[in-house]
C-alpha positions in Angstrom: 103.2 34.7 122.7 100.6 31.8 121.5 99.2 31.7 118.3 95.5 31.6 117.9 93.3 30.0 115.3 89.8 32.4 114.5 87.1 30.3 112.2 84.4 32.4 112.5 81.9 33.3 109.6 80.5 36.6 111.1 83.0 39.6 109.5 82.1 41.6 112.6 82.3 39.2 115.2 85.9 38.0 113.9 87.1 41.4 113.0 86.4 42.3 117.0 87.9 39.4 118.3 90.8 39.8 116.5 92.0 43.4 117.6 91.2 42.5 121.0 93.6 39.1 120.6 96.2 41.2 119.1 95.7 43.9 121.6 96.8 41.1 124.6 99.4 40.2 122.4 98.6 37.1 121.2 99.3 36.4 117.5 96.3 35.9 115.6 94.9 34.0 111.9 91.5 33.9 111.1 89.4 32.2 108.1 85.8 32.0 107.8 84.8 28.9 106.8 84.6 25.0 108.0 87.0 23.9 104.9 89.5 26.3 105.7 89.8 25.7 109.7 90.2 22.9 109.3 92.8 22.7 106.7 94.3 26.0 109.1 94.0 24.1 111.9 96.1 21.0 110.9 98.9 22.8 109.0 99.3 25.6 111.1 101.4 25.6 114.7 98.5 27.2 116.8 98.5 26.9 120.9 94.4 27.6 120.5 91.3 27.8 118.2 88.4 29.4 118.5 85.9 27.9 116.4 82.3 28.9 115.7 79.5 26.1 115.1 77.7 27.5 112.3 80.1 27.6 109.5 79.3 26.9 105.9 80.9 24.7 103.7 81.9 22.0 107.4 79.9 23.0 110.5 82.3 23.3 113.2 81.2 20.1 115.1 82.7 17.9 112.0 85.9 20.3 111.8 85.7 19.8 115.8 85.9 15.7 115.2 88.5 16.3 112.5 90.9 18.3 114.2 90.8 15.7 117.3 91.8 13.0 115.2 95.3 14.8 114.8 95.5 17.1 117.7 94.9 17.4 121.0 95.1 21.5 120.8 92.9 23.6 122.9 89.4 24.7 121.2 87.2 26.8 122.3 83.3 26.7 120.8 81.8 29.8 119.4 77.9 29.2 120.0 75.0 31.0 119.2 73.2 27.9 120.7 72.1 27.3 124.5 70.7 24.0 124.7 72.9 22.0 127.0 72.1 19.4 124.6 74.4 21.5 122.4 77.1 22.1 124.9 77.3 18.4 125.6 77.6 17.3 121.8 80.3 19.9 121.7 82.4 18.8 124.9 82.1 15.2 123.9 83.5 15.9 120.5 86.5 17.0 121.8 86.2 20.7 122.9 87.6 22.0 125.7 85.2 25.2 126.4 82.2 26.6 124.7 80.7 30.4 125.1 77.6 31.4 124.1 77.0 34.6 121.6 77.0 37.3 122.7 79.3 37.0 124.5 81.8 39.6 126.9 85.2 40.1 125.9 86.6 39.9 129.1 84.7 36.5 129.6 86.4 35.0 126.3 89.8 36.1 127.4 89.3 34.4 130.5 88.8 31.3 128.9 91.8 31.4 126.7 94.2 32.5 129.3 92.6 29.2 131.5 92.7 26.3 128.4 96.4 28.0 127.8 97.6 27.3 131.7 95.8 24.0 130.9 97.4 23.0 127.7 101.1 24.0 129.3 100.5 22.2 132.9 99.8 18.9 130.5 103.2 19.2 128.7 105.2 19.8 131.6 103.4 17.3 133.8 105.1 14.0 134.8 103.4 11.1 133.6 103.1 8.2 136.2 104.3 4.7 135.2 101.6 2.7 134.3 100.7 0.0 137.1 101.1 -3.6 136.1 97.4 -4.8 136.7 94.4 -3.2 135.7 92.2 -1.2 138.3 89.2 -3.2 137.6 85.5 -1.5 139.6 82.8 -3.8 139.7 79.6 -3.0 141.3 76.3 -4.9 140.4 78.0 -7.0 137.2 79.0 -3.7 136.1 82.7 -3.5 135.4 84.8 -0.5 134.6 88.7 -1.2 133.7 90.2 2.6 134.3 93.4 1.6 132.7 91.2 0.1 129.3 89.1 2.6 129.6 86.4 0.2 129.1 82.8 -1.0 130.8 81.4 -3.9 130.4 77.8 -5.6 131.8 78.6 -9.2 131.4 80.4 -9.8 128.4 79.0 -6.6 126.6 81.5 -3.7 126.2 78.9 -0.8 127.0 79.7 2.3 124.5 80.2 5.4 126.8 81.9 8.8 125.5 84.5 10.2 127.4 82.4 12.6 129.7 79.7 9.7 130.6 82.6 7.1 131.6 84.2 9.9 133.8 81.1 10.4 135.7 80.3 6.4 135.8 84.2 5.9 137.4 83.6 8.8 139.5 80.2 7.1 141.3 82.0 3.8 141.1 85.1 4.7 143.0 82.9 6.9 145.6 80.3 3.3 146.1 77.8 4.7 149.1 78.8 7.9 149.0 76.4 10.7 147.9 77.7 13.1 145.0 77.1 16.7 144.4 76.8 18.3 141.0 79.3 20.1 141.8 81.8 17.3 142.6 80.6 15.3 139.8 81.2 18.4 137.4 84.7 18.6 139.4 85.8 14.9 138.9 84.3 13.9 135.6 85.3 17.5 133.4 88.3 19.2 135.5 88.1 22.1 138.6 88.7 24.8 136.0 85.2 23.6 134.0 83.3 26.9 133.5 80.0 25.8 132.8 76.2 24.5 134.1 76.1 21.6 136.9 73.5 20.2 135.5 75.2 18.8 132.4 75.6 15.9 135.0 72.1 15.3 134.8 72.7 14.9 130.6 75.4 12.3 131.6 73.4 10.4 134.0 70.1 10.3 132.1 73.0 9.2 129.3 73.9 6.2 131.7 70.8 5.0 132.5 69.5 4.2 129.2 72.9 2.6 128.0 73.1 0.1 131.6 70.0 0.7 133.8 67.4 0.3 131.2 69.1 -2.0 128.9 70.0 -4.7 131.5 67.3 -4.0 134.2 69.4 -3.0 136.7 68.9 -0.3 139.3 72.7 1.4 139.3 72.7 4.9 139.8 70.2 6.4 142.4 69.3 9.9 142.5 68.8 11.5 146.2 66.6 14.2 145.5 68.0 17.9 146.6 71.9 16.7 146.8 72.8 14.2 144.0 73.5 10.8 142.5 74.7 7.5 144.4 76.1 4.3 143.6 75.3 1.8 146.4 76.6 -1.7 146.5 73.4 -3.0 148.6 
């Protein structure tokens, strides 16, 4: 059964969470503080971690960037926090879910049971060969190399996290064609994302200051009531 990483400050809340792991019949470790998550985290073999925000000693989001540096493992965020501002900062960093306190157990288990099927689809997928030239989408002197992973204006490489460069590639291959939220949320942060649609929103705003404002041109549209556009007129 997996193994599953607790870093969680709150006695109570971590106490609970662990009976009702163990309970499913998951094997489960938990410390309570940033220093020892992380250090947890990086030695131990776990299939999952659920890791709380506000931790003394490392706040989560720093354990968060330090475990990604190593590992690609499934985390879950433990948030008392709402702000989508929050929950972007979080899925940017490298989490795969966040769940708000309080929180139903039910919900949480959920989760875990969906970044598990996640995490074992990914190992046993079949990775394509790479192709030999690089899909290259340029729209407005905006160019966006999917197999660099890179956008550039001109001769400016344009800084975009992983989320923001999703949507971007998203509009870019669907030129003309109105996007939903929903589709966005779909394409850009997988089918299984269990979150708000309008993070998009976060992600365009995002956009537009980093290419629209910066070099003055008009790239993403918004059509009011359905969604965002990328036309090539």
């Amino acid at each position: 059964m997996a193994r599953i990483l607790i870093v969680e400050d709150e006695a109570k809340i971590a106490r609970f969470v662990e009976l009702e792991l163990t309970h499913e019949g998951y094997e489960v470790d938990k410390v309570a503080d940033g220093r020892a998550g992380e250090e947890a985290a990086l030695s131990g073999n776990y299939d999952l971690i659920l890791l709380d925000v506000l931790l003394p000693e490392l706040n989560g989001m720093e354990v968060l960037r330090r475990i990604r540096r190593e590992s690609d493992v499934p985390v879950i965020m433990l948030t008392a926090r709402d702000a989508v501002m929050d929950k972007v900062a979080g899925l940017d960093a490298g989490a795969d879910d966040y769940i708000t306190k309080p929180f139903a157990i039910e919900e949480l288990l959920a989760r875990i049971r969906v970044a598990l099927k996640r995490r074992e689809a990914s190992e046993h997928a079949v990775k394509p060969e790479p192709e030999p030239d690089h899909h290259v989408l340029t729209i407005k002197g905006v160019s966006l190399d999917v197999e660099r992973y890179e956008v550039r204006v001109g001769n400016d490489v344009i800084e975009l996290t992983n989320r923001e460069f999703e949507v971007l590639k998203a509009l870019m291959e669907n030129r003309n064609i109105v996007m939903s939220r929903d589709r966005l949320v779909q394409l850009a942060c997988g089918y299984d994302f269990v979150g708000e649609t309008n993070i998009i929103d976060v992600y365009i705003r995002h956009l537009r200051s980093k290419i629209d404002d910066c070099y003055g041109i008009k790239l993403i549209t918004t059509v009011r009531g359905v969604g965002y556009v990328i036309r090539e007129d």
